[in-house]
SELUM-748298 format. One record per residue: residue number from 1; x, y, z of N, C-alpha, C in turn. Coordinates in steps of 0.05 Angstrom, whole numbers, plus 5000, padded with zeros to 4 digits. Layout:
<pts>
pos, nu, nv, nw, cau, cav, caw, cu, cv, cw
NUM, X, Y, Z, X, Y, Z, X, Y, Z
...
</pts>
This chain:
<pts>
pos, nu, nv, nw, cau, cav, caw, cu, cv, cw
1, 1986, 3646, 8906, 1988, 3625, 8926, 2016, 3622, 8936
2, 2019, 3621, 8961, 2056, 3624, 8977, 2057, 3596, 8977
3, 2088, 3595, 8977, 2099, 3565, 8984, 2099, 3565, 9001
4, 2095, 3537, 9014, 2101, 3529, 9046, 2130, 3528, 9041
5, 2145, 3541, 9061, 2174, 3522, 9066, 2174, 3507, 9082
6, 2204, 3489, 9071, 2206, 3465, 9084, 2229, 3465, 9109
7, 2217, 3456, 9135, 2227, 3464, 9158, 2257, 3443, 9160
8, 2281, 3453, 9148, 2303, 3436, 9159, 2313, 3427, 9186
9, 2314, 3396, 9186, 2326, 3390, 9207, 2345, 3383, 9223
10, 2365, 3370, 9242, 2390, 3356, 9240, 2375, 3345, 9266
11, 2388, 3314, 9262, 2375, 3300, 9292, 2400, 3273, 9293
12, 2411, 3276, 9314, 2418, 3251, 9321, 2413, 3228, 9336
13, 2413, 3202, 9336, 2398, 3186, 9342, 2423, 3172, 9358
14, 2422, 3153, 9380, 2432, 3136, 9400, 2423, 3110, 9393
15, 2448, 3090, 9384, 2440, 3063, 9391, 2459, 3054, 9412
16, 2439, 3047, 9438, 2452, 3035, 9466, 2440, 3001, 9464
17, 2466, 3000, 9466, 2451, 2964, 9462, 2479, 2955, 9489
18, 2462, 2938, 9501, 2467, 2920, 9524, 2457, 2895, 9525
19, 2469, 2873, 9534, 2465, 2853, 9526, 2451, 2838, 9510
20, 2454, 2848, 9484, 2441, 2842, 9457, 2412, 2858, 9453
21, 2408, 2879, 9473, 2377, 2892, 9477, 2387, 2926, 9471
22, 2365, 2929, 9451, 2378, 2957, 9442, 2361, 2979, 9466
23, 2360, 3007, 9477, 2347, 3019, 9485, 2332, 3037, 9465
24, 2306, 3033, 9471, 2279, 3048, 9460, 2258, 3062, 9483
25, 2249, 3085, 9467, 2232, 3112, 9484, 2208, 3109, 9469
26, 2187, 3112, 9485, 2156, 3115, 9471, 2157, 3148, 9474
27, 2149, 3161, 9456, 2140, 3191, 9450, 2110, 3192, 9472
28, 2113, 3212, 9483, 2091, 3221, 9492, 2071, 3219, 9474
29, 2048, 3224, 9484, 2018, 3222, 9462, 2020, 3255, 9456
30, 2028, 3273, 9478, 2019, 3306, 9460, 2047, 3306, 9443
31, 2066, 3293, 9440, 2093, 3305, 9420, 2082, 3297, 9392
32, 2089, 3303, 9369, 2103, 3296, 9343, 2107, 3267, 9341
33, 2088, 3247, 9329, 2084, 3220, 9326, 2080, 3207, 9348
34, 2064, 3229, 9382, 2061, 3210, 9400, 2052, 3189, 9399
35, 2055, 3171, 9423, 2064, 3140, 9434, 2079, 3116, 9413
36, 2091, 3124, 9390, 2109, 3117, 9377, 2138, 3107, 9388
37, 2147, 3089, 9378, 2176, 3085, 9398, 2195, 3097, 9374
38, 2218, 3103, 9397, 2240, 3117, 9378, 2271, 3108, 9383
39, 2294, 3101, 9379, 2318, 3110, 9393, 2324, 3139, 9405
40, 2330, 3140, 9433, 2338, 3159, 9436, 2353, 3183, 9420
41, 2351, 3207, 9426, 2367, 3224, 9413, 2355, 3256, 9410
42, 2354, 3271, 9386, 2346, 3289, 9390, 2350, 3314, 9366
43, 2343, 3341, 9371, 2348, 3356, 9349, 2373, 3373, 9351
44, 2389, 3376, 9333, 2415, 3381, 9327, 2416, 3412, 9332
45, 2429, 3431, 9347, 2422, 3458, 9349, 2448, 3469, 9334
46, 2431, 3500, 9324, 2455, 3513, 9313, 2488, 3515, 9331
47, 2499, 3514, 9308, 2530, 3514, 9317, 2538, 3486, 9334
48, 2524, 3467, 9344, 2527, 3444, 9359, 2540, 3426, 9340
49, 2556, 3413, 9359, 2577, 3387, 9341, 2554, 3368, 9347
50, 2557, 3338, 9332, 2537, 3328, 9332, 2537, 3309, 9359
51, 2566, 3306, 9365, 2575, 3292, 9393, 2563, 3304, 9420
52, 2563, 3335, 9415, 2559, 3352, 9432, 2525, 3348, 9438
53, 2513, 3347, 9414, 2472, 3347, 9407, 2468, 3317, 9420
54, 2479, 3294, 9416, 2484, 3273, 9432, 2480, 3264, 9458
55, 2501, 3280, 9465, 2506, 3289, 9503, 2486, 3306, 9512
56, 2487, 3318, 9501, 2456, 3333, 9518, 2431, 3324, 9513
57, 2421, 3321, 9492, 2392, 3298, 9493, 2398, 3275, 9516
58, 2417, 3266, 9514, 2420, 3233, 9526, 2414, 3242, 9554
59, 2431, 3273, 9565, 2433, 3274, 9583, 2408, 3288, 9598
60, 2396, 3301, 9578, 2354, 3312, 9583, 2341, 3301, 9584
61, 2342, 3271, 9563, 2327, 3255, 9551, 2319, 3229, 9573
62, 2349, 3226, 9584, 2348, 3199, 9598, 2361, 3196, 9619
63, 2377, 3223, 9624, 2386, 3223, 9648, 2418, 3212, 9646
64, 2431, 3206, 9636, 2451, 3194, 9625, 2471, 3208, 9613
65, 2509, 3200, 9616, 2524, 3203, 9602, 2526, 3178, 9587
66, 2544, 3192, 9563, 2561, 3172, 9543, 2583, 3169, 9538
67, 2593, 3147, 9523, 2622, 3147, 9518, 2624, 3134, 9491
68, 2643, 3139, 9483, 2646, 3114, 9463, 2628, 3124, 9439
69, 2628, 3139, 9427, 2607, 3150, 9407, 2619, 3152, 9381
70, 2614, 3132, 9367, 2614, 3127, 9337, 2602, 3124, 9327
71, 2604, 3141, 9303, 2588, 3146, 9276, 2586, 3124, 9266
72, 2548, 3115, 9266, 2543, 3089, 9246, 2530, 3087, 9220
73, 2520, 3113, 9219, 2506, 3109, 9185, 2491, 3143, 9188
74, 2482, 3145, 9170, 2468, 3167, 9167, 2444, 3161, 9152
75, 2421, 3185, 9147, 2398, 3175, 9129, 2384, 3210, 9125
76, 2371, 3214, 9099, 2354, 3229, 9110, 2322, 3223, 9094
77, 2307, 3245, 9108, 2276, 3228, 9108, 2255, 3258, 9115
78, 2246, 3261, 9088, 2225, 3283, 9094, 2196, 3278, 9094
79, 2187, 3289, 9118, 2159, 3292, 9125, 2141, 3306, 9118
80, 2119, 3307, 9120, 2090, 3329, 9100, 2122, 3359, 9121
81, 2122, 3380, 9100, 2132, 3402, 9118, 2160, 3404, 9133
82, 2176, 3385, 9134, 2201, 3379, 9147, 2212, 3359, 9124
83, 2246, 3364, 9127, 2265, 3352, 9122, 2283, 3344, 9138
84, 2290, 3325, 9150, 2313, 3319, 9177, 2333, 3291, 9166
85, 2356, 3317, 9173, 2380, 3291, 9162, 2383, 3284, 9189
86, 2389, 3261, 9193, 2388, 3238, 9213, 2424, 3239, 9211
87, 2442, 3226, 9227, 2463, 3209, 9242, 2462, 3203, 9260
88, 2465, 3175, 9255, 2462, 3147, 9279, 2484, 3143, 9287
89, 2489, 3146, 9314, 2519, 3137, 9335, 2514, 3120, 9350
90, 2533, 3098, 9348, 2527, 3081, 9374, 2547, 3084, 9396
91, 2534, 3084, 9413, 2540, 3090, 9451, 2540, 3078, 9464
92, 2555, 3079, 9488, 2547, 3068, 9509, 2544, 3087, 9536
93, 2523, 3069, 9557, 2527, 3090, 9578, 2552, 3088, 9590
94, 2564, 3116, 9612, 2589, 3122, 9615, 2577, 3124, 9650
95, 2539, 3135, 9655, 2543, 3144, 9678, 2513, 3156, 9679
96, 2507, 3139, 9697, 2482, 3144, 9708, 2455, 3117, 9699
97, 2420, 3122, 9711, 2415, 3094, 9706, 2399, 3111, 9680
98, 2388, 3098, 9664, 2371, 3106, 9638, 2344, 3115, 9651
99, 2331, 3136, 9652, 2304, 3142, 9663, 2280, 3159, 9655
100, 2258, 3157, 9638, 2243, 3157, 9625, 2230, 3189, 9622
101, 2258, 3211, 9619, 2251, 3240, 9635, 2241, 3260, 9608
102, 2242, 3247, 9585, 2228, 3259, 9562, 2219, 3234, 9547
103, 2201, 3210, 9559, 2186, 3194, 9546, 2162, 3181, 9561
104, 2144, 3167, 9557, 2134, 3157, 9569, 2138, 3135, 9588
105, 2161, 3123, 9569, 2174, 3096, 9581, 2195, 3093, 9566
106, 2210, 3079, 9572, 2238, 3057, 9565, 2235, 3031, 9561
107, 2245, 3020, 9543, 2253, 2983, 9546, 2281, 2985, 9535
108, 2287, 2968, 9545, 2308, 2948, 9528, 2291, 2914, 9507
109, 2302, 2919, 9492, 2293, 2895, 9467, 2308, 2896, 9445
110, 2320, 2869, 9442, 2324, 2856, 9426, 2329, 2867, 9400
111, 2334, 2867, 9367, 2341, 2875, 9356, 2319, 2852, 9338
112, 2314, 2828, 9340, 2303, 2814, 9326, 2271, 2816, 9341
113, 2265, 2828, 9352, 2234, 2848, 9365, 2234, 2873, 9362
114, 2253, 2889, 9348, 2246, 2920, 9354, 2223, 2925, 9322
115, 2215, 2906, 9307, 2203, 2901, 9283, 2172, 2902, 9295
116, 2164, 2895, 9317, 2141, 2888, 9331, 2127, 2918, 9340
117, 2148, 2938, 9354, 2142, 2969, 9355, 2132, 2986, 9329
118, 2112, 3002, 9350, 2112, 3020, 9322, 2129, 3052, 9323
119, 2150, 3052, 9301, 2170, 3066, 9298, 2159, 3083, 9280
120, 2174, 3113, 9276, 2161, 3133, 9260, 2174, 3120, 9238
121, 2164, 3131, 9209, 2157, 3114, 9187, 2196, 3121, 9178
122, 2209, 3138, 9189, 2234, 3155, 9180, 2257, 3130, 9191
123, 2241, 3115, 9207, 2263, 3095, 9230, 2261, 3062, 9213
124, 2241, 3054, 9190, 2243, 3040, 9182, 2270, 3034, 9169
125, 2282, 3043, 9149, 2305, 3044, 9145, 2335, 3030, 9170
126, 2330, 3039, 9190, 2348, 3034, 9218, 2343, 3006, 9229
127, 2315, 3003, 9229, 2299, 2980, 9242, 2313, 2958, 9218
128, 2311, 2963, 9195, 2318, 2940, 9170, 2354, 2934, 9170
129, 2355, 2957, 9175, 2395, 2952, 9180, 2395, 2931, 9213
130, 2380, 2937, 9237, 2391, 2926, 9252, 2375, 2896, 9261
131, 2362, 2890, 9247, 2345, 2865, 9245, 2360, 2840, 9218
132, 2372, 2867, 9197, 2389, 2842, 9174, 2371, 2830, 9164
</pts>
């Protein structure tokens, strides 16, 4: 009987918060935990700085530059078949409007409502840090 291996990951995640409202993406229904909400962000490619994996999701993802990108925590969290180490940066936009070009949709909300979404089970952890 073969082992399955386990698919390593690196993903960094975007917290954009504007006037007390963080930005969140619903997953398509055909992706990996579709119509799920997520923080923006994305998968970490070989040889990529994590600033660099950042800027380009943000900028695929949503149409958007950034600035201001500091490291806020890290986590990691394995799935049936995957392992993905997570780092969380918080951002701001630098340039351009936020636009829904790898999601179904966008909101902005609150931090004391992002508990009401349903988040992949890996984002609980994030959701509990920014709710307190």
């Amino acid at each position: 009987m073969a082992k399955r291996r386990t698919r390593r990951i690196q993903a960094a995640i975007a917290l954009i918060e504007r006037d007390g409202r963080y930005l969140i993406a619903q997953r398509r229904a055909r992706d990996f935990l579709g119509g799920y909400w997520e923080f923006p962000g994305g998968k970490r490619k070989s040889g990529e700085s994590w600033e660099a994996c950042l800027r380009r999701e943000l900028r695929e993802e949503l149409g958007v530059s950034v600035r201001a990108i500091r490291l806020f925590d890290g986590f990691r969290y394995r799935y049936t078949g995957r392992a993905v180490v997570f780092k969380i940066f918080r951002c701001t936009i630098a340039g351009g409007r936020p636009r829904p070009l790898d999601a179904q949709t966008l909101r902005w909300v609150p931090a004391s409502r992002l508990a009401r979404y349903r988040f992949p089970p890996a984002n609980r952890f994030l959701i509990a840090r920014l709710t307190g």
